[in-house]
C-alpha positions as CSV (number, residue, x, y, z in Angstrom):
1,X,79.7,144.8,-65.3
2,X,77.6,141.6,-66.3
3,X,78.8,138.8,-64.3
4,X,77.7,134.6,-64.9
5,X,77.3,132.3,-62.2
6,X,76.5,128.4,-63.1
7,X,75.2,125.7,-61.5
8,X,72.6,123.0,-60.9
9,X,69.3,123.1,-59.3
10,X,66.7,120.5,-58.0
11,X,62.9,120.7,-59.3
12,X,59.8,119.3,-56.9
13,X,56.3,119.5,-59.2
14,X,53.3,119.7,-57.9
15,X,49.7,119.9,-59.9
16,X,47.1,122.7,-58.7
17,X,43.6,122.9,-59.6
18,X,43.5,123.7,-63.4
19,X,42.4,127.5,-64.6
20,X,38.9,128.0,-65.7
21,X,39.6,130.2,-69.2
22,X,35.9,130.2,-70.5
23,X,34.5,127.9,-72.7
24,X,35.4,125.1,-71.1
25,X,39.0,125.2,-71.9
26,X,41.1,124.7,-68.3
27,X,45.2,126.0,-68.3
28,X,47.0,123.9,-66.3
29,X,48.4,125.3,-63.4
30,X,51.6,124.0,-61.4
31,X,53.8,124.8,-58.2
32,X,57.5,124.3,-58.4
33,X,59.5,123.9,-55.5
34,X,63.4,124.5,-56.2
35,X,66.8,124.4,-54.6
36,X,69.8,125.7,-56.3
37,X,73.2,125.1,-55.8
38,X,76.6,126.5,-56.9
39,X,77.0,131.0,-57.1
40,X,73.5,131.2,-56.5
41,X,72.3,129.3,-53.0
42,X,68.9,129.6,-53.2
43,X,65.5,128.1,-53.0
44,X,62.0,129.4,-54.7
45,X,58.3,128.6,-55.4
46,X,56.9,128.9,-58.5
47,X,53.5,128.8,-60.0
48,X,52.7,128.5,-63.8
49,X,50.4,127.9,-66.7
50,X,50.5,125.8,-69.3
51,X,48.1,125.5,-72.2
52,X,48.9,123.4,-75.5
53,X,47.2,124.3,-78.8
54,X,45.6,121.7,-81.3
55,X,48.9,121.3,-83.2
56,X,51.0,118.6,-81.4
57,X,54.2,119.6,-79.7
58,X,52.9,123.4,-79.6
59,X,52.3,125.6,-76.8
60,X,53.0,128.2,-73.9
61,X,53.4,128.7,-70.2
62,X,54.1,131.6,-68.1
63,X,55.7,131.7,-64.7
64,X,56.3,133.7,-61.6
65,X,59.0,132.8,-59.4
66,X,59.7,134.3,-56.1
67,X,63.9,133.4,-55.0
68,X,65.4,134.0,-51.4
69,X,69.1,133.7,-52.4
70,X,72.8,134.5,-51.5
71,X,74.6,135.4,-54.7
72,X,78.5,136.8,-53.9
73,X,77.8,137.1,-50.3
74,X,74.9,139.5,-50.8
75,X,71.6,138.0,-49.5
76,X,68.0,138.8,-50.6
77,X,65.1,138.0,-52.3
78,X,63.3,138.5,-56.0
79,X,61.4,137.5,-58.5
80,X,61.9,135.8,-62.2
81,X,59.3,135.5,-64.6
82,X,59.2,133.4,-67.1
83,X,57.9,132.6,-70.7
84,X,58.1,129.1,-72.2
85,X,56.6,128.6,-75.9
86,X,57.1,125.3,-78.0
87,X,56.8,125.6,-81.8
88,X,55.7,121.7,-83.0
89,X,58.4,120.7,-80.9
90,X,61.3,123.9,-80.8
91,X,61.0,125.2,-77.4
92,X,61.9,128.2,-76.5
93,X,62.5,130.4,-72.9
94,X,62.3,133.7,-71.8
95,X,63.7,133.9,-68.3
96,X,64.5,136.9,-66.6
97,X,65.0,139.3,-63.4
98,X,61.4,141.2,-62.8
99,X,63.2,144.6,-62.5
100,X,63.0,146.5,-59.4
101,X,61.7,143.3,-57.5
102,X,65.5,142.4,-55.7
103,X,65.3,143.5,-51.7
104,X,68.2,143.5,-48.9
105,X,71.4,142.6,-50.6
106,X,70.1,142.2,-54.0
107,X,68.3,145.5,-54.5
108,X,69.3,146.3,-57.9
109,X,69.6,142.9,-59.2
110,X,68.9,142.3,-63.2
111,X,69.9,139.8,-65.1
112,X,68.6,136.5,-67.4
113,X,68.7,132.9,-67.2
114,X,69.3,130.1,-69.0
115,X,68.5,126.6,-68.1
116,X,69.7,123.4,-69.7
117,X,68.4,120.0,-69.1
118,X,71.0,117.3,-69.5
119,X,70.1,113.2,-68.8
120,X,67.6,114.4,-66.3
121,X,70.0,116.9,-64.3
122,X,68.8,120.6,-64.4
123,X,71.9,123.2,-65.5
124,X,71.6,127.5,-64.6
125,X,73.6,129.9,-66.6
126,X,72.6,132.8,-65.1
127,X,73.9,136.6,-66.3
128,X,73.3,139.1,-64.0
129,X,74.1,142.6,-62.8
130,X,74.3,143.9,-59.3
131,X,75.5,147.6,-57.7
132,X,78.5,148.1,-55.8
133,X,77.7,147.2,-52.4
């Protein structure tokens, strides 16, 4: 059974030393540090890439991030990956559960997220699956 747990979750960037992808052309590369509150108690690092293309408001990243989390009682960690494209200015996000990655409590674990933005504030929806304990 698919269950949904919302809530809100705190962001800390940091820049790393861009990525060397030939030619000159450097990725930029980026650590998250997050917190989340609400169903999911959690906190996670995450490091991306970012490149833009030569059309304004049009480009890509990709993420890996690693969670330690409660989620209904059940403790654990896992990974997300993620991948973020904007089309001259329509962004779009693929986030979801790496499978087989949950440990502990939340072996098993699948689902997707969503995340919403709103006046600065960072929103989860986040649809998930986990066995019976």
């Amino acid at each position: 059974m698919t269950r949904q747990a919302k809530g809100t979750f705190e962001v800390k960037r940091g820049a790393e030393p861009a990525v060397d992808m030939g030619d000159g052309v450097e990725a930029g590369h980026f650590r998250f540090d997050k917190t989340f509150e609400g169903p999911l108690d959690a906190t996670s690092v995450v490091h991306m890439m970012a490149a833009m293309t030569a059309t304004p408001g049009s480009g890509c990243y990709v993420a890996i991030e690693r969670v330690v989390a409660t989620l209904e009682g059940r403790s654990g960690t896992f990974f997300f990956r993620h991948l973020g494209e904007m089309e001259r200015g329509t962004p779009a996000l693929d986030l979801a559960v790496v499978p087989d990655s949950g440990t502990d409590g939340l072996e098993g674990l699948r689902g997707r997220m969503a995340i919403d933005i709103v006046d600065g504030q960072h929103f989860y929806t986040f649809d998930y699956t986990l066995p019976d304990a």
